[in-house]
N, C-alpha and C positions, 0 to 999 in steps of 0.2 A: 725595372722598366716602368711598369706603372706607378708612379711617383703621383702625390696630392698635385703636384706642377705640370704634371702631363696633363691630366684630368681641365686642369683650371684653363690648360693653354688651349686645348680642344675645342672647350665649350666659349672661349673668348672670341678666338677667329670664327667660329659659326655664327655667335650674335655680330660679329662685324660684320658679317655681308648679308644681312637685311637690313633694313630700311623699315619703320614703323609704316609707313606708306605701303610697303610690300604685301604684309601681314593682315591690313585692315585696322590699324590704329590711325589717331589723327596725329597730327604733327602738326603743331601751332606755330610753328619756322622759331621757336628759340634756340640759339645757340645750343650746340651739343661739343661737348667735351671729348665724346669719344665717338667712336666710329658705330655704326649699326647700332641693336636696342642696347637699351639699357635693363640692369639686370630687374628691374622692377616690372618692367615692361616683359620682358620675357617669363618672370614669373606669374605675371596678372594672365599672359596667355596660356601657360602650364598649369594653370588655376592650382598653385603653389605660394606660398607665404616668400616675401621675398626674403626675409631672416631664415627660411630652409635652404632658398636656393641658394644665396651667397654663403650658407656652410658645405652645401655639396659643389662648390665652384673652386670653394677656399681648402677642397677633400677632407674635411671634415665631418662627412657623414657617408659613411663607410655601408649601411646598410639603405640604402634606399629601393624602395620597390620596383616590380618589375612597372608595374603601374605609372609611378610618378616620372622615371626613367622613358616610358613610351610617351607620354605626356609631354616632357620635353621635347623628345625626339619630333613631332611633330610640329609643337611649336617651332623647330629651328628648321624645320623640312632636311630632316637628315635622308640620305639616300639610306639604305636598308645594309649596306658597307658600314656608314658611320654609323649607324642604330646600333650596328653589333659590339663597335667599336664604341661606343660609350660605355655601353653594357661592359666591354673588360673592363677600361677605365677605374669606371664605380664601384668595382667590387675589390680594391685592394687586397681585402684577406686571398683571393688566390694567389698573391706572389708571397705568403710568410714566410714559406721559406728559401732558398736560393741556393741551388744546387751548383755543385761547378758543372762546366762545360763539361759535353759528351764529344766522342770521335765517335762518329757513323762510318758504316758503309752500306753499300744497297746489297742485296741481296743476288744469289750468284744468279738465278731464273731473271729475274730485273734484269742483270746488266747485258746476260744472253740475249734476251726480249730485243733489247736496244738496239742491238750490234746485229740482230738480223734484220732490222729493218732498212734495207737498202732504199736507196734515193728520196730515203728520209729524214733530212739533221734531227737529233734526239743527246737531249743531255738530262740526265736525272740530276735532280738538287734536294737538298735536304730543304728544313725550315728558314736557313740563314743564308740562304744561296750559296753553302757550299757545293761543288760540283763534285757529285759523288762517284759518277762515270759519265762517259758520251758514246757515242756511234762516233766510226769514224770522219764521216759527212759533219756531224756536229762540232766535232773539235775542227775541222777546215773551214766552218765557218764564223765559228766564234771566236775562235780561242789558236788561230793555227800556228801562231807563233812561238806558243807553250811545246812545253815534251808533251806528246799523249799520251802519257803515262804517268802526267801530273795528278791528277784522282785518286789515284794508287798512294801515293804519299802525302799523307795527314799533314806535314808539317809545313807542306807548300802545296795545298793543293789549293786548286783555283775559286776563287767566288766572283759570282757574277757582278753581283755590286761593285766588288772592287777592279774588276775589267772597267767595266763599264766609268767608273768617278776617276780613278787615278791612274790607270792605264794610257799610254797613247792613243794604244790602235783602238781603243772601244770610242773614243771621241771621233775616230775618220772614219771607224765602220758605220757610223749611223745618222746618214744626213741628215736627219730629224732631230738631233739631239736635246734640244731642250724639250719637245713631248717626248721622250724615249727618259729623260731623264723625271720629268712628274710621274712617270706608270714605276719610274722604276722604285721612286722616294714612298706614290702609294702605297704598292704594294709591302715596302720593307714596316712603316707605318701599320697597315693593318696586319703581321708578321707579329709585331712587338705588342701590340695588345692580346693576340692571342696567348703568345709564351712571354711575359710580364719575367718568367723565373731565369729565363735562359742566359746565360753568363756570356757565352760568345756570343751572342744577339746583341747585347748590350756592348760590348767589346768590338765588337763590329761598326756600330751605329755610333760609339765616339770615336772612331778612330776616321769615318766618314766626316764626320764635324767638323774636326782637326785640320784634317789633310785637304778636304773640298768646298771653297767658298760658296761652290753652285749647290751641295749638297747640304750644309749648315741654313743657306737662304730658303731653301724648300723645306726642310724637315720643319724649318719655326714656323711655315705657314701648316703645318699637320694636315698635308693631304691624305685622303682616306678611299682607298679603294682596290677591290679584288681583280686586278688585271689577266684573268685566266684565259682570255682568245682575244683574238686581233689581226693587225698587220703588223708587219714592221718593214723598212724600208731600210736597203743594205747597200755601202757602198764598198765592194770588197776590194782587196787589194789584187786579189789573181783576174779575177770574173766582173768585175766593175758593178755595177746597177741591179740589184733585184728585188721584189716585193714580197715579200714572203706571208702568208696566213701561219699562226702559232695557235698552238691548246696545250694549258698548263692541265694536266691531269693529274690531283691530288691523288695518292692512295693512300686507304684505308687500311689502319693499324701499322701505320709504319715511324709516324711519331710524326707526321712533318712532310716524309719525303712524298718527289712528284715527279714527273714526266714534261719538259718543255719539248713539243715534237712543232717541225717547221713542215711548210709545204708549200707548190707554186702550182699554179692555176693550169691544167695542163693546156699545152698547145703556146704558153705564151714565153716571151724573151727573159723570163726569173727561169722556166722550167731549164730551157736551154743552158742556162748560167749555171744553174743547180749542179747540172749534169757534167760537165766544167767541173766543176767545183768537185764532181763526185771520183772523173779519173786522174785529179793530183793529190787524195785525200791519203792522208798517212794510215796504216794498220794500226790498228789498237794492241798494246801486248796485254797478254793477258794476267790478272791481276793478282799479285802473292797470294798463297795459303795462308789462312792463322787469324782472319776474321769470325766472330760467330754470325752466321748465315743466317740462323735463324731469329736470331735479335735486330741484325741492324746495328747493334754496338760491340764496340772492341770493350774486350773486361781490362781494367788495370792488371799492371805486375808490379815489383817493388821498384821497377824505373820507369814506370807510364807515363805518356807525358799526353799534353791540352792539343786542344785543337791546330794552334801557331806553335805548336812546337817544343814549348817549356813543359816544365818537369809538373804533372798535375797533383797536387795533395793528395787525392782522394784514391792514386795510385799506392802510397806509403799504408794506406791501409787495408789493402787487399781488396777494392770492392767494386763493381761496376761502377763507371763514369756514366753517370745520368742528367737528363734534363732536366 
């Protein structure tokens, strides 16, 4: 994932939208070639040589410090998302090597957590928005047209992304769709700089390319940001209209996984809808033996297969399937 191309494409769209005006340069009104500074211009503000910066643009310099890296950063007024996201960028030696994809699953206290919290939608995701479990209120509101017991099975089980970009119903669930669709491109964005190694992250992310015009137009502008609370605004198929407040709760030590929990303002016409929403919601069954609980990863056999299904390599050799 972190390619010398990611890096250059990053730092290109951020010099495009400033303005030498912006900054506190002058601007003689000559013709400009390209949009926003130029690389000289951003290095004289980085108080950088511009032959350093056009090798760490062109990722050619693999090691630069944490120093000349923050230096940019504010040259380009990065928000403290993109700061971080340079920083993976830049440091290519974390992806040397590239493991195959892992099959997760959440852990059995997680998924109980989930499932007791009534009149609360809650879906856990991994690092790649696979859906690793929901409450049953969460699958009625995301996903209810799925089995709810899709989770359960690695081979089709649901990612959000992919509801969301190539699904029907995720374009009518959400009359905001073009913001619903930048939070959502952010977030997978700063996702892939964090795990640069991850094989279904990457697998994911072209197959997005591919298959979603709207989703190819947005990733080349590389928005950058950690969408972990909010609204979102729903138009459902059972219950019509509701506003909902979200909090993405990462946890710790789990490689990735997190907690998406939904909520409505009480006393108002989302709660009422909710609640709708909560007496036609399907049972969850409960989910096969033969996960290890306490990893989060399924270990291969000699017929293990990847995330989508096929037969993974790394099963023929006996070994855990890692990130």
């Amino acid at each position: 994932m972190n390619t010398p191309g990611e890096l250059g494409s990053f730092l290109r769209t951020r010099r495009a939208r400033l303005q030498p005006e912006d900054v506190g340069l002058v601007s003689y009104g000559a013709r400009r070639r390209v949009p926003g500074l130029r690389r000289e211009e951003l290095a004289q503000l980085a108080g950088v040589s511009v032959a350093y910066y056009t090798r760490l643009e062109q990722g050619q310099s693999g090691n630069a410090s944490d120093g000349v890296l923050d230096a940019i950063a504010r040259a380009l007024r990065l928000t403290p998302d993109e700061h971080d996201h340079l920083r993976n960028l830049a440091r290519p030696g974390r992806a040397a090597r590239r493991p195959v994809a892992r099959v997760e699953t959440a852990r059995p206290g997680l998924r109980q957590l989930v499932a007791a919290m009534e009149g609360v939608p809650a879906v856990i995701v991994d690092l790649r928005y696979d859906v690793l479990g929901w409450n049953a209120l969460g699958h009625a509101l995301l996903a209810g047209h799925l089995a709810a017991d899709a989770p359960a099975r690695p081979a089709d089980r649901p990612n959000t992304q992919r509801l969301f970009f190539l699904d029907p119903h995720g374009r009518e669930l959400y009359p905001q769709w073009d913001t619903e669709a930048r939070r959502a491109v952010s977030s997978l964005r700063l996702a892939a700089g964090e795990h640069p190694e991850d094989r279904g992250l990457a697998e994911l992310i072209g197959e997005l390319t591919m298959k979603s015009p709207e989703f190819a137009a947005l990733w080349a502008r590389h928005p950058v940001r950690a969408c972990t609370s909010g609204v979102k605004d729903f138009h459902h198929p059972l219950v019509g209209r509701m506003s909902l407040s979200f909090e993405m709760l990462r946890l710790p030590d789990s490689g990735g996984q997190g907690v998406v929990a939904f909520s409505a303002e009480p006393g108002s016409a989302s709660e009422a809808a909710l609640r709708l929403l909560s007496s036609a919601a399907v049972p969850i069954p409960a989910p096969a033996a033969g996960a290890h609980a306490g990893s989060g990863i399924e270990t291969s056999t000699e017929t293990g297969t990847g995330p989508h299904g096929g037969q993974d390599p790394a099963a023929e050799r006996g070994r855990p399937i890692t990130g």
